[in-house]
C-alpha positions as CSV (number, residue, x, y, z in Angstrom):
1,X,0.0,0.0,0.0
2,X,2.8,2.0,0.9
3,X,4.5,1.9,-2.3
4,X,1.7,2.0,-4.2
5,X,1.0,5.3,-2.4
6,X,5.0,6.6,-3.0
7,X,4.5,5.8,-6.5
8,X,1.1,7.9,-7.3
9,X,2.5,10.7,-5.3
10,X,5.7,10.4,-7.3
11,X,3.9,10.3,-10.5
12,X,1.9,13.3,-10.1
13,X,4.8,15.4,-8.4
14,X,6.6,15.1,-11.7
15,X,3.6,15.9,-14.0
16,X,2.5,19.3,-11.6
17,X,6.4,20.6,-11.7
18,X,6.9,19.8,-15.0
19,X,8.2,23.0,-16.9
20,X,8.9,23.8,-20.4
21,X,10.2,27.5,-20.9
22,X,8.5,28.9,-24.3
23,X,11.1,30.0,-27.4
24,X,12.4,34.1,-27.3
25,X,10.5,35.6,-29.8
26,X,12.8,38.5,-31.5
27,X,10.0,39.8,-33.6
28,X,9.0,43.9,-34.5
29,X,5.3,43.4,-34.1
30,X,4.8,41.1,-31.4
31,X,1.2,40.6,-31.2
32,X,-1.1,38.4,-28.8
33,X,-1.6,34.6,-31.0
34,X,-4.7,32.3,-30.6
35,X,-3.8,29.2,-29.1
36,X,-5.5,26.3,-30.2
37,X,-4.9,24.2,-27.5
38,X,-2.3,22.0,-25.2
39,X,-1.1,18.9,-25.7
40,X,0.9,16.8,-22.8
41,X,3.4,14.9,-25.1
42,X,5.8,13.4,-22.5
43,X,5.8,14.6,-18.9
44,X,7.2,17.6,-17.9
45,X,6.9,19.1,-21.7
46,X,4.1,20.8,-22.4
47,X,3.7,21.8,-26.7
48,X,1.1,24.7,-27.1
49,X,-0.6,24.9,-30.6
50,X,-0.4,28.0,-31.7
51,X,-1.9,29.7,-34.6
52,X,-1.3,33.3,-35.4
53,X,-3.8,35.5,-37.9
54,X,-1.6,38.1,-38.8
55,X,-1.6,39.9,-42.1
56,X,1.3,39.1,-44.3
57,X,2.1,42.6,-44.8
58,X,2.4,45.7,-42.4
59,X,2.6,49.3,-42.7
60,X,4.7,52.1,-41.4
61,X,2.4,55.0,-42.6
62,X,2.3,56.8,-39.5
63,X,6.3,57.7,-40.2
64,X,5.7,59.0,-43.0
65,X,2.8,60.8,-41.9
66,X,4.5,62.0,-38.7
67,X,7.5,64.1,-41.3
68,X,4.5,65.6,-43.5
69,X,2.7,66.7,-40.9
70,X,6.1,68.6,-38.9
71,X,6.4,69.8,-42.5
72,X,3.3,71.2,-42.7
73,X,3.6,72.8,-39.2
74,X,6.9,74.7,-40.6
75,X,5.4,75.9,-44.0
76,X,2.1,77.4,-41.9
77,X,5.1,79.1,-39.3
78,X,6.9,80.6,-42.2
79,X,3.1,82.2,-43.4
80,X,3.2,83.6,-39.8
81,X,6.1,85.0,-39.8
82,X,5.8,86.6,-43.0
83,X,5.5,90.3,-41.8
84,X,7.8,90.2,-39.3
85,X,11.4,88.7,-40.6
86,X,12.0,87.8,-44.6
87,X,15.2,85.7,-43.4
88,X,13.1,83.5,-41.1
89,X,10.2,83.3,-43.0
90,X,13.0,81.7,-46.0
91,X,14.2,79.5,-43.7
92,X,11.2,78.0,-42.6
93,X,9.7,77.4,-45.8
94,X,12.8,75.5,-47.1
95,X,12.8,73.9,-44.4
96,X,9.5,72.3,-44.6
97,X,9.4,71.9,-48.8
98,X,12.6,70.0,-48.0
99,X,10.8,68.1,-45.6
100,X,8.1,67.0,-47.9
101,X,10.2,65.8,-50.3
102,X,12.8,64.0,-48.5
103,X,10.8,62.4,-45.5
104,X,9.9,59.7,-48.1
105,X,13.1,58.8,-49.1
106,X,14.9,58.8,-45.6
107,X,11.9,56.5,-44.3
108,X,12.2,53.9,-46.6
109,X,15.8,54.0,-47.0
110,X,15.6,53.1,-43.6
111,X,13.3,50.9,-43.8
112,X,16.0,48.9,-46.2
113,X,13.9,50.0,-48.9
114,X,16.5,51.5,-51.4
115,X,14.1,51.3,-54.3
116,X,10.9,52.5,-52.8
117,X,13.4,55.7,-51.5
118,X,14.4,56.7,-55.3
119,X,10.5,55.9,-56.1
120,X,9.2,57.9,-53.1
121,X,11.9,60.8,-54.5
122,X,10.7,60.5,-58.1
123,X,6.8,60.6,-57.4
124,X,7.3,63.7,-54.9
125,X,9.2,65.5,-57.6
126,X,7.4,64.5,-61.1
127,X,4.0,65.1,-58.9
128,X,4.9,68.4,-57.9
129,X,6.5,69.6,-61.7
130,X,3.2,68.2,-63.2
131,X,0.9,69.3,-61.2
132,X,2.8,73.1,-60.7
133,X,3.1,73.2,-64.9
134,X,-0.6,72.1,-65.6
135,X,-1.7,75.0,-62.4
136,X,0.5,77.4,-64.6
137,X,-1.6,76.8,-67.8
138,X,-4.8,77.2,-66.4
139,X,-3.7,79.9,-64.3
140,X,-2.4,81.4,-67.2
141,X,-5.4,81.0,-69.7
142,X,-7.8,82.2,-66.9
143,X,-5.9,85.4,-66.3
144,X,-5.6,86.3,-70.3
145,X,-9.3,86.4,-70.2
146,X,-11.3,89.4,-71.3
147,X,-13.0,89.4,-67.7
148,X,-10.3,89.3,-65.8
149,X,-8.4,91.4,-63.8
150,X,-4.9,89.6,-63.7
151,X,-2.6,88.8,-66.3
152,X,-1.5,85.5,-67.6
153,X,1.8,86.1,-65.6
154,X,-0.2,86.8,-62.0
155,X,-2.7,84.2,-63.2
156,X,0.2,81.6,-64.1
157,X,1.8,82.2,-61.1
158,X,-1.0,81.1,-59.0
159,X,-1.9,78.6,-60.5
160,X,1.3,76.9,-60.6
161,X,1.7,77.1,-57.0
162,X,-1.5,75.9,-56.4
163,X,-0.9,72.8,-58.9
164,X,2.3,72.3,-57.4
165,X,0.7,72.2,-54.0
166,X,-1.5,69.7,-54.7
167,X,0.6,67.5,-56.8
168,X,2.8,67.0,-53.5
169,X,0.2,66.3,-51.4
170,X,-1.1,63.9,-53.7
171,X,2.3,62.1,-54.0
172,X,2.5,62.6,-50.1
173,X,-0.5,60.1,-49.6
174,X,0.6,57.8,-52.1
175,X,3.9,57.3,-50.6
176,X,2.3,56.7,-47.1
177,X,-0.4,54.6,-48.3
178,X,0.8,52.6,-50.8
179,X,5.0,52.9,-51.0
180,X,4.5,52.8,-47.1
181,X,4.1,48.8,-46.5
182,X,6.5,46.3,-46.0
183,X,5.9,42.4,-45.5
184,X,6.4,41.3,-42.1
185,X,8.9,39.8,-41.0
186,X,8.9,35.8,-39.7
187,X,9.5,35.7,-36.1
188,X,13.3,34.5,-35.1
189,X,13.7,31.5,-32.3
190,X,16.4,32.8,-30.2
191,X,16.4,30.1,-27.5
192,X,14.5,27.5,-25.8
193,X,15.0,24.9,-22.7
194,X,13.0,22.2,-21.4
195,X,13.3,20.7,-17.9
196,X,11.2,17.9,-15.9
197,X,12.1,16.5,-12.4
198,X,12.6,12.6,-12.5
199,X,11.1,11.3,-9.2
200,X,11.2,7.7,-8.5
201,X,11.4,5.6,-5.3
202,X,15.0,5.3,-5.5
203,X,16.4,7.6,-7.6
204,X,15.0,11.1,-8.4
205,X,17.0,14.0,-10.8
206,X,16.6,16.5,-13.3
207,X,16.4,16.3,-16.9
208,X,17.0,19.6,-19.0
209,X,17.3,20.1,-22.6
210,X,18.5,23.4,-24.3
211,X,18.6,24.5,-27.9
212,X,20.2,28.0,-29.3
């Protein structure tokens, strides 16, 4: 009875310590997985199922984003400052054109995205000369008009830095939105170890297993 008893106890003493330490993840977007389920496969080693729903692609729009917008917030400060200092107001706005056309490039190329950075540099500059050089001719063509009160050159001049204006912002959104994804990168097994107690009625131990 006795031994019978030693043995039970010994039995579930090694199944309740039994202790399996889970691989290092070294991933960039952890995120919380679905397990499935548990299986006991041998004691003191415990295999969780897991299964993971995550989109094979991920995006890093908010950078880009994040440089528009403090170039934005330096193009409206060199408005402000208009009337009060030339040199400042020059300054800021170079500033922030600059800005808008190299956040792009400096995102992706640190993403490790070298082509995506000469794309992101192209489609902010063609954008910009398109847009600026179709604003010019309608600008230009509305202000020859008989009814109006500007010249083609005034008219042109408007209209080209309205056109040019929105040809950035346009490329602006395209490189966040659609240069602006990356696939996601598979998760890297640093380490793992396995131990389990071995408890018997004469001998007892530890058993550990490691892999790197």
């Amino acid at each position: 009875m006795r031994s019978t008893f030693t043995s039970f106890a010994a039995s579930s003493l090694t199944l309740a310590l039994g202790l399996t330490a889970a691989p290092l993840l070294a991933d960039e977007d952890p995120a919380p997985p679905a397990s499935t389920g548990r299986s006991l496969e041998a004691p003191g080693v415990v295999v969780v199922r897991e299964e993971t729903n995550l989109s094979p692609t991920r995006s890093y729009a908010w950078q880009l984003l994040a440089g528009f917008g403090a170039s934005d917030g330096l193009l409206i400060g060199s408005v402000g400052t208009a009337s009060s200092s030339s040199g400042l107001t020059m300054v800021l706005l170079a500033t922030g054109l600059a800005g808008h056309v190299f956040t792009g490039p400096v995102v992706h190329w640190a993403h490790g995205h070298v082509g995506k950075a000469f794309a992101s540099l192209g489609l902010t500059l063609g954008a910009t000369a398109v847009g600026a050089a179709a604003g010019f001719g309608i600008g230009a063509a509305a202000g020859s008009g008989s009814g109006s009160f500007a010249g083609p050159g005034v008219g042109g001049g408007f209209g080209a830095a309205f056109g040019g204006v929105t040809g950035l912002l346009t490329a602006n959104m395209l490189d966040a939105f659609v240069l602006g994804r990356e696939a996601r990168r598979a998760p890297s097994v640093v380490g793992s170890m396995s131990f389990a107690p071995i408890i018997a009625p004469r001998t007892g131990g530890f058993a550990v297993m490691a892999r790197f």
